[in-house]
N, C-alpha and C positions, 0 to 999 in steps of 0.2 A: 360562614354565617356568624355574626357578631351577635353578644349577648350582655346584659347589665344584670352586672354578681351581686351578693346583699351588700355590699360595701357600694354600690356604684361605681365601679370599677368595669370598663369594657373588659369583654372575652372574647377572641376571636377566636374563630373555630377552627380546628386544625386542618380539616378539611378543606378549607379555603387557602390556605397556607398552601397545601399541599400543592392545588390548583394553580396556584399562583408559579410555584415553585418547577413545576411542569411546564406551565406558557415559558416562562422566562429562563430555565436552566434547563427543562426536562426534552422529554420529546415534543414537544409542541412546540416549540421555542422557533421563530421565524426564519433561525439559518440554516434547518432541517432540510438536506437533500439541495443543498444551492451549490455547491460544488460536486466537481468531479472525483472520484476516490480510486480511483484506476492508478499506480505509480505513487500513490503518496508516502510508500515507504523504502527508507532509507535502506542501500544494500548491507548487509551483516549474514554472519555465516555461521555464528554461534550463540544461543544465551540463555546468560547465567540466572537461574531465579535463588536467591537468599528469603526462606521463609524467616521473616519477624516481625513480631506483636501485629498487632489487627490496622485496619487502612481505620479507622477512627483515630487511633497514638501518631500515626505519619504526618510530620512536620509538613511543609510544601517543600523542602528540599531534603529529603528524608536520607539522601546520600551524600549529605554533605553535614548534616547536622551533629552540633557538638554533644549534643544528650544522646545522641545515637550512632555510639564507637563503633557497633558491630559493623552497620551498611558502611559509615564513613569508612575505616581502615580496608573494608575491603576494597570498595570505590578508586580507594588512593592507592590500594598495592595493585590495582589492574591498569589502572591509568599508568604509574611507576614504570610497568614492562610491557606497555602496549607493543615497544618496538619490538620484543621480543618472542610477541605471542604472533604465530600465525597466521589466524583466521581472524577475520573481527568478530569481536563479542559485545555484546550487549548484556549489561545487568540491569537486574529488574528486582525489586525488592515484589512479595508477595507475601499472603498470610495464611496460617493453615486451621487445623482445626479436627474435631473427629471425620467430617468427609472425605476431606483429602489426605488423613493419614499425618498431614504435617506439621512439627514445632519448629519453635526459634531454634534455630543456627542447621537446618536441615537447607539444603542446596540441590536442584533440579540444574540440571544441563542437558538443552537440548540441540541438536540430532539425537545427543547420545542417548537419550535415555536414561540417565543413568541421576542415584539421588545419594546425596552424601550426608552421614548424619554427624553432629559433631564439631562444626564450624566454630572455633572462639576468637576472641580476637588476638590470642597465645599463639593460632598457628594456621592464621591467615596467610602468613608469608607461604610456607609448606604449601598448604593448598593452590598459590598462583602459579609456583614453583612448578611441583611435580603436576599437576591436573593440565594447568591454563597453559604452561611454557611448553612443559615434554612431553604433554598426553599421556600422561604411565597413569596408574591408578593410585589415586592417596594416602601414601602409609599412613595416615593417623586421622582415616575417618572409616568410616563404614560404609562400603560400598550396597548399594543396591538395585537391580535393572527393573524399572519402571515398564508397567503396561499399560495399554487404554490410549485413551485421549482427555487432555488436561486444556480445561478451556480457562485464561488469566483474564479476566473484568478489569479493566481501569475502574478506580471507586474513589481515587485521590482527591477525598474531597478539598483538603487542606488547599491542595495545586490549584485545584478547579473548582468552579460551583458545579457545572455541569460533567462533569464525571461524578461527582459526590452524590448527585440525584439521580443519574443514569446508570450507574454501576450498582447497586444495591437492589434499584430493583430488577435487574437482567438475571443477576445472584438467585435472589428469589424465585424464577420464573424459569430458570434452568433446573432449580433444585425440585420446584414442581411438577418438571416435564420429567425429568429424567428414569423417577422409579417406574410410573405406567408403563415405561419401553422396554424396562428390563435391564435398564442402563447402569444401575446403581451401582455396579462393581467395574464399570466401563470407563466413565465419565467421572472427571472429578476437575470440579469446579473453585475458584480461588479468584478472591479480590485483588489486585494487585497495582504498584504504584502508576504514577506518569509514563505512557509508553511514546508519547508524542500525537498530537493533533486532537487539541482539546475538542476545535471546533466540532470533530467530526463525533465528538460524545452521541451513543454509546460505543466505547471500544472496546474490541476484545480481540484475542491471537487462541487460535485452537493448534495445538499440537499434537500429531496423533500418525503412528504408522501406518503406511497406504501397501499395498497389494505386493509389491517388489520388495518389503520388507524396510525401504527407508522410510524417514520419518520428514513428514510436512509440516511447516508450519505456516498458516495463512492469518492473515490478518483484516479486520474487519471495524468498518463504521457505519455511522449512522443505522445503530442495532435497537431495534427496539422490541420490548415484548411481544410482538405477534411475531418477531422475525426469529423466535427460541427451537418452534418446533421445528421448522424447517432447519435448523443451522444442525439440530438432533437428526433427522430424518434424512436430510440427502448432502448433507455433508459429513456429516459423523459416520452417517450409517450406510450410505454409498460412494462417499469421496467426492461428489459432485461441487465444484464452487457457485456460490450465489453471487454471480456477478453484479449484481446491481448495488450489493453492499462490500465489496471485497476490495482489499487498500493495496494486498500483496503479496509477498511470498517469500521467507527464508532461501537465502540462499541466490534470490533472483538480482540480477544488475535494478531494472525497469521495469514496471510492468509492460507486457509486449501491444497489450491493447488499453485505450485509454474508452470510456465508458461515459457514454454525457446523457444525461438525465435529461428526458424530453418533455415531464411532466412533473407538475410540482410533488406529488406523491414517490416519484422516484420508484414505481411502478415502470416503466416503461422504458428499456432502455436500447441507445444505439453504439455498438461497434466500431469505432473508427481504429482503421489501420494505424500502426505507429508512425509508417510513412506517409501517411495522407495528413497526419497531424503535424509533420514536419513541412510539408509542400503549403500547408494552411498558414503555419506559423511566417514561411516567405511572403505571402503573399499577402500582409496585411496591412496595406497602405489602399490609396484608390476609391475605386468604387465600392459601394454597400456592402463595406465589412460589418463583418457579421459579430457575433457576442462571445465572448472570449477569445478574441483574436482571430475566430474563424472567417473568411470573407466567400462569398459568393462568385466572386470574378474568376476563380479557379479553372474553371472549365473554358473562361473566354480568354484566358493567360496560356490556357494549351490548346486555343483554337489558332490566337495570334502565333503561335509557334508554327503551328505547320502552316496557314494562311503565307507565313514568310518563306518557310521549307519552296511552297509549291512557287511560290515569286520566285524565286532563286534559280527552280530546275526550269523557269517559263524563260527568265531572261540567258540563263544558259544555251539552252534551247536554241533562241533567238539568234545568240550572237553566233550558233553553228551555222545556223543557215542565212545569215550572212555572210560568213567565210565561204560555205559551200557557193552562194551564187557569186563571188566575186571570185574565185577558184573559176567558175564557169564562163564568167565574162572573158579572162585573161586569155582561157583556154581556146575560145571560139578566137577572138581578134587574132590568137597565133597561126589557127589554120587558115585565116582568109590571108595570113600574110604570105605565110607558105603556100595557098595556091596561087597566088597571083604573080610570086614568083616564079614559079614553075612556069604559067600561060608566058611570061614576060620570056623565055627561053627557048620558048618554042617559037618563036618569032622568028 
């Protein structure tokens, strides 16, 4: 709502700002739930979070930036021995705080679990070394094994507008949910840079030990504030994934099922095999193909298949009892020859 100060001066009211900032970058925003989120994460099998300074300081390229030695030199010594490191890793810049226990130069790795305190940029090398390269434990940090589940918010606003409005408030609205559950020593929650797929703002990655004692990490978009207690209640709190928002999984190639959105609320979702998504993807030329590649002709592509099958075993068929009857013919015209020989001898 706009307003005229004693200077005559418009005032727009923040609350309109807000609204605005919602339709166009927030959750409102028109490309909410228009894509499929099933696969859309790349495979990796490790990663690295470097706590430093808050997602408000984050440049938009916060690991590459020259005011920002700590993430760049790390950035650049991981990149340096990718050949040499085994697993792929992913670094993520995040920021800590009294909740989560974390400051600058403090280091999360996960599967492992495990948080290193201590990080400079004196002995970054060491750490890619002995951690990233040999998997031994860091002589010159301080080790310590993490428990809970740690849920990372993209909040990069710098990167994005719409993480920048969608990550703060998720922030918020986790930090709300969490104490009534009991959660508070459970769960620890943390902003953190660009993870990839702006579009799909709000992002987040829960990592958290499941039942067999390894650790998951799942990946999630188009998150929005009503989607907090349930991510708390049957994901956190019984392992269960919410498919309808879920991008993917440490550690996985592909996601095995791809997930299409049949309603614009993204409410309602369907299943499709990963093989049926590949037989769709052939088939999309022709008649009444369908929307995102899918076409309808599907089932009449594998009717003509056997339609031709059963041609095949008919003219097969066919051409035996042909043979057979001209097999028959031959046969008969031989005995009438051979009897009529025989009559002709008896003469």
């Amino acid at each position: 709502m706009a307003a005229t100060t004693e200077n005559g001066t418009v005032d727009v009211s923040t609350d309109t700002m807000v609204v605005d900032d919602d339709v166009k970058f927030g959750f409102k925003r028109p490309e909410m739930y228009t894509e499929n989120l099933s696969g859309s994460v790349n495979h990796y099998e490790r990663h690295v979070f470097l706590c430093y300074k808050t997602h408000e300081d984050w440049p938009a390229r916060v690991e590459s930036s020259d005011t920002d030695l700590l993430p760049k030199r790390l950035a650049g010594a991981i990149k340096e021995r990718k050949n040499d490191i085994a697993v792929k890793t992913l670094l993520t810049i995040c920021e800590g705080g009294d909740a989560t226990g974390l400051s600058d130069g403090d280091v999360l790795i996960f599967p492992d679990m495990i948080k290193y305190r201590g990080l400079e940029e004196s002995n970054i090398n060491s750490f890619v070394e002995e951690v990233l390269v040999n998997g031994k434990p860091w002589s010159s940090g301080t080790q310590d094994v993490v428990t809970g589940s740690y849920v990372f918010v993209c909040a990069h606003n710098s990167r994005d507008k719409r993480c920048g409005v969608c990550g703060p408030a998720l922030i918020e609205k986790f930090n709300e949910e969490i104490e009534p559950r009991g959660l508070k020593d459970q769960v620890f929650v943390s902003a953190c840079s660009h993870v990839g797929g702006h579009k799909y703002a709000g992002n987040l990655i829960i990592y958290s030990a499941v039942e067999d004692g390894k650790v998951s990490g799942h990946w999630y978009g188009y998150v929005t504030p009503d989607d907090v207690a349930e991510l708390l209640d049957q994901h956190i709190k019984k392992g269960e994934i919410i498919e309808r928002i879920w991008r993917g999984e440490m550690g996985v190639e592909k996601a095995e099922k791809v997930v299409e959105k049949t309603v614009p609320n993204g409410n309602d979702v369907k299943a499709i095999e990963k093989d049926d998504v590949s037989n769709a993807k052939e088939n999309t030329g022709g008649c009444c193909q369908g929307a995102n590649g899918f076409s309808c002709c599907q089932d009449d592509t594998s009717g003509a298949k056997k339609s031709t099958f059963n041609l095949n075993l008919f003219t097969k068929k066919w051409e035996q009892h042909e043979m057979f009857t001209a097999a028959a013919v031959v046969g008969a015209v031989a005995t009438v020859a051979v009897a009529y020989s025989l009559y002709k001898r008896s003469r």
